[in-house]
N, C-alpha and C positions, 0 to 999 in steps of 0.2 A: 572662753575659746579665743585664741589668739585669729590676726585678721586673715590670715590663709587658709587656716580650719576653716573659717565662716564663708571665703568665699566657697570651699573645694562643697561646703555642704550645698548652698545656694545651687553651686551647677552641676549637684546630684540631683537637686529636685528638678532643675531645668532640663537636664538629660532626661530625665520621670517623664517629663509632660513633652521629649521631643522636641523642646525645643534647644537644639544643639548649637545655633548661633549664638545665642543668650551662653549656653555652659559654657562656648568656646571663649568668649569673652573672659566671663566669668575665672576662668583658669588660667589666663592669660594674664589677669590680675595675680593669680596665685601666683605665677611662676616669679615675677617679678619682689613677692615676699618670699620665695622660697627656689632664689635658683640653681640651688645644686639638688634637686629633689627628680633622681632621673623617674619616676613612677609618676609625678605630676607632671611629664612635660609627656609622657607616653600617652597619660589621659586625654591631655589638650590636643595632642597630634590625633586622636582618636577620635576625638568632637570634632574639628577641626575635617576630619576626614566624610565624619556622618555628614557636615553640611555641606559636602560637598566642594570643601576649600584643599583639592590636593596639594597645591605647590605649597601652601600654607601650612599643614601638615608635614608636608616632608622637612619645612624647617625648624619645625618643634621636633620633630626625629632626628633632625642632626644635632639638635639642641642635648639631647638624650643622650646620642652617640658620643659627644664630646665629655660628658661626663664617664659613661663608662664603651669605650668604640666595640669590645666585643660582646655586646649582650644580644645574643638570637635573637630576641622577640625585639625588641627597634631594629634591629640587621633584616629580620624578614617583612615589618612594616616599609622600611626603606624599600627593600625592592619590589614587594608591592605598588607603592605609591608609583616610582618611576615606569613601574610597568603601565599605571592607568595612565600617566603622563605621556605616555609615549616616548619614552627619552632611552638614546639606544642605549645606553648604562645600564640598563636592567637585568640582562642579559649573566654581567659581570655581577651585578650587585646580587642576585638571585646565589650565584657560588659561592660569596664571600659570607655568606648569610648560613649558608649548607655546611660549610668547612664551622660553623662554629654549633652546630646540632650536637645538641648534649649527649652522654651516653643513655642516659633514664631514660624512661618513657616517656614521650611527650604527652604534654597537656591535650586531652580532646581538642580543645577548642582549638589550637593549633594544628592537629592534623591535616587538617584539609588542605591549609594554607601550606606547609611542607608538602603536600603530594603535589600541589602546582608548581611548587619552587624547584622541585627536582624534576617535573616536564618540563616546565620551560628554559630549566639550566642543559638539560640535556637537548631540545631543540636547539639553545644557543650555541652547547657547544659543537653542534655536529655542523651548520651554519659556519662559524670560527672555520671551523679544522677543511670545509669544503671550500673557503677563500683563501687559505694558508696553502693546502696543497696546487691551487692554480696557480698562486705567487710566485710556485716553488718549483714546477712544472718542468719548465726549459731545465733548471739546474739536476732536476732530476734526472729528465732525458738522457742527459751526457754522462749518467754518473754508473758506478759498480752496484754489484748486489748491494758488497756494504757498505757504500757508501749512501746506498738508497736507504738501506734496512737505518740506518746513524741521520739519515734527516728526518727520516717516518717518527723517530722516537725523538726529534728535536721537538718538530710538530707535536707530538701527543706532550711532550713535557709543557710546552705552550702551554696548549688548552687543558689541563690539568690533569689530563686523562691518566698519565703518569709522573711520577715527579722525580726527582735524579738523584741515583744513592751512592754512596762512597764507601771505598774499601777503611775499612776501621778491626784491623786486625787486635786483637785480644793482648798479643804481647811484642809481635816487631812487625815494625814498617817501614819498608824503604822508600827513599824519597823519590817523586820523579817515575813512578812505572805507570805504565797503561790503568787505567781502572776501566774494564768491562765487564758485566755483567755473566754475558756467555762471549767465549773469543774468535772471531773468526775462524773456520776451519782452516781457511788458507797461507794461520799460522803455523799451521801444526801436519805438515807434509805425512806422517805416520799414523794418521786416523785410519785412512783405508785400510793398510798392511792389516790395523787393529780387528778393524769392520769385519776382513775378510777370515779371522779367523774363531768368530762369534760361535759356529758350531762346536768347532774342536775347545773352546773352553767352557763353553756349558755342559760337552762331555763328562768335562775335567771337574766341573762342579759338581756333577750328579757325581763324582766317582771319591770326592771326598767327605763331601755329604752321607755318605753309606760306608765312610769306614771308620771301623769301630773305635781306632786311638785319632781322629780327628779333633782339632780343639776349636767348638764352637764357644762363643763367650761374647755379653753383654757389649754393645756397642760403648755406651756410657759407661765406664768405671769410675765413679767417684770419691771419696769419702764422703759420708752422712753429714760432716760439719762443711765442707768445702759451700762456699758464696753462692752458687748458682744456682737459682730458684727453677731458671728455666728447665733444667734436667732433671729433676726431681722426679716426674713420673714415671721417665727411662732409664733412672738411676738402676743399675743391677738387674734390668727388666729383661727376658729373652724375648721380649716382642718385637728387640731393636737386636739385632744379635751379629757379628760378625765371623766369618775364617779368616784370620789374616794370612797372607801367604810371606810379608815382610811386613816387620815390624821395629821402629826407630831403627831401621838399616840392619837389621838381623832378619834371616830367613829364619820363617818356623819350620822346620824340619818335617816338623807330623804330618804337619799339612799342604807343604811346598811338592812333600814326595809325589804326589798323588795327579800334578798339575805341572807337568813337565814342559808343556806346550807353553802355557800360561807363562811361565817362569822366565822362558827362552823368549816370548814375546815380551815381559816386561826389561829385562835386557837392554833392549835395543831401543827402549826408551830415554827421554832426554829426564832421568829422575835425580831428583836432589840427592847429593852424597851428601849428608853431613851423619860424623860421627855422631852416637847417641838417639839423634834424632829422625833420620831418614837417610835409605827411600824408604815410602810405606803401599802396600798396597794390598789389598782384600775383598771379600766378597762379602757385599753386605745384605743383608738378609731381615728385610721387613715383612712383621706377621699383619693379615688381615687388618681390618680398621683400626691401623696406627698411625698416628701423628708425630711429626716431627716437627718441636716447638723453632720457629724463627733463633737463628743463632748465627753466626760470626767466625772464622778460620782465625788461629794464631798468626800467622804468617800471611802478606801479601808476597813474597820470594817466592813463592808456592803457587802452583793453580793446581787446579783439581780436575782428572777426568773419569767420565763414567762409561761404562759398556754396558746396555743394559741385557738383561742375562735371560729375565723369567720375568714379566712386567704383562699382568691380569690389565685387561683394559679400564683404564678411568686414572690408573695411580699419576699424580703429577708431581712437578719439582717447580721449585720456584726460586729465582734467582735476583733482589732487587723488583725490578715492576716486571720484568719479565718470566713470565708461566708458562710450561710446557708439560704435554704427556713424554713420560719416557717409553720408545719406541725398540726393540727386539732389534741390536746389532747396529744401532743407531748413536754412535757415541760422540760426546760433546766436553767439550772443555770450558769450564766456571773457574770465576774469583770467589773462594769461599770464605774471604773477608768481608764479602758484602753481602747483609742479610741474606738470609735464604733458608726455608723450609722445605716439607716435603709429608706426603701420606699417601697413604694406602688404603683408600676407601672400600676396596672389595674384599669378597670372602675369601682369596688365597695369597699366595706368598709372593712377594716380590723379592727380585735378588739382582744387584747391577755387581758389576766391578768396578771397585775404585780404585783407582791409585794417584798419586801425584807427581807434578813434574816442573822444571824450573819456569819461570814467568821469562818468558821470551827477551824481552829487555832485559834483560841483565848479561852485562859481556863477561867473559872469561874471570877476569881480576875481579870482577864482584860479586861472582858466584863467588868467589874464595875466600872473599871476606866477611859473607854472609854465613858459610860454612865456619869460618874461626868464630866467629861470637857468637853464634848458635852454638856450638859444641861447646864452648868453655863457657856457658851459661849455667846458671844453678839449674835452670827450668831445663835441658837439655832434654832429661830422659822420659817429660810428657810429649816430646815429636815434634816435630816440626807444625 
């Protein structure tokens, strides 16, 4: 038995009889025949800890850390320790410990210790976030909705609460535009007109909905061989289903008949012309408990808005860190280049209208050039 085996056995028998000063010792000598061995400097900070030596401990945990810095079990030791310490780090150290929880199931013996590291992360951050907002106060005071609503989400990106996502369009992106998540209304001067005419296009929906040459069809059309795992279960599925009333800049005829209102109000929207590609606009039609996996827009030139039509209580949308229920004539405008999901956890149909429209940044001349590379793209004819 080499000299490290013999001492680690020594202060297993001395850990046996309690006495942890003697192991602590004892492993201390090990560490020193063995010091890249991150499981004996975990033991030492563990003896170390039974005898009540915490500072002494936490530096056989950093000893640990430095061999490998994200390993949960020294990350949750650490914050532990600083917590018996008292040392305001804790606080932080408790999060940094949480962000690295495995997906498996934890170890018994660790449970307990996770259920206090996420109390006390969660008293620290609410702590955090109530001295942030009083810093922040006066600037508040003086400010707009969204300029308040754009510090609130500063603050919450701070304390972790949320964290900050970026438009990552699938096939173009232009340089230099806004990235929000959901856009101001007070970009988009024609929501109201939209709002107010929420009755008359749900008419319009029930009345093409119930006729007999309307052309309902699979939101997801894929090929079986195409890359994307994520649509796989909505692949060809009518769970996720659409009317389009425009499609890549072609009205469908069957179905546009039926929604004359609709059509005259999409009009007078500020929608992408590009040949092949767009405007697009539709009614989308999610069945009962469906999920929409997290996914991504081709285009940030493009924002997306929704009217929502037929919306059973509970269904939500999710845009980036921001969550919302969609609300009956309630319509809002998304970057759908930046993540975003969406389901339907009730027993009936949900149905909003989408369509698209230009990203406000963009002036005249680069719509138009946005439009020339779009069309004269191989990809043109999957839309914008």
């Amino acid at each position: 038995m080499d000299q490290a085996a013999s001492l680690i056995a020594e202060a297993d028998r001395a850990a046996s009889a309690r006495d942890f000063t003697r192991a602590s010792d004892l492993l201390e000598q090990a560490t020193a025949q063995a010091p890249s061995d991150l499981g004996l400097w975990m033991r030492l900070a563990a003896m170390r800890r039974a005898s009540g030596q915490a500072a002494k401990a936490l530096e056989a945990v950093h000893n640990a850390l430095a061999i490998s810095p994200r390993d949960f079990t020294a990350l949750l030791m650490r914050a532990s320790l600083l917590e018996r310490l008292g040392d305001p780090g804790a606080g932080l150290a408790w999060g940094q410990a949480l962000a690295q929880k495995p997906s498996a199931p934890i170890p018994a013996q660790l449970q307990s210790i996770v259920e206090e590291g996420e109390q006390r992360y969660a008293a620290w951050t609410e702590q955090r976030d109530a001295a942030l907002k009083a810093a922040m106060a006066a600037a508040e005071r003086s400010a707009d909705e969204d300029q308040r609503k754009k510090m609130a989400r500063f603050r919450s990106n701070v304390v972790r609460r949320t964290r900050h996502y970026h438009s990552e369009p699938t096939d173009y992106h232009y340089p230099g535009l806004t990235e929000r998540e959901f856009h101001p209304r007070s970009r988009f001067p024609w929501l109201e007109r939209l709002e107010s005419a929420t009755a008359a296009i749900r008419s319009e929906l029930r009345n093409v909905m119930a006729a007999e040459r309307a052309e309902l069809v699979p939101y997801v059309q894929m090929q079986d061989h195409a890359p994307m795992d994520q649509w796989r279960p909505l692949n060809q599925n009518l769970d996720w289903t659409a009317i389009h009333l425009i499609q890549h800049g072609r009205v469908v005829e069957a179905n546009a008949q039926h929604c004359p209102t609709t059509i005259e109000l999409l009009s007078q929207m500020p929608q992408p012309d590009v040949p092949g590609a767009s405007p697009n606009a539709m009614f989308s039609l999610l069945a009962p408990r469906t999920t929409i996996p997290p996914h991504v827009g081709i285009s940030n030139t493009r924002l997306v808005c929704h009217l929502p039509l037929v919306v059973p209580e509970g269904c939500w949308f999710r845009v980036g860190a921001e969550k919302r229920e969609w609300r009956e004539g309630e319509a809002f405008v998304f970057d759908d280049t930046i993540e975003h999901e969406a389901a339907n956890p009730t027993d009936d149909l949900r149905v909003v209208l989408i369509f698209d429209v230009w990203h406000p940044d963009l002036q005249d001349c680069e719509r138009e050039a946005v439009a020339a590379l779009i069309s004269s793209s191989a990809d043109a004819a999957q839309g914008l």
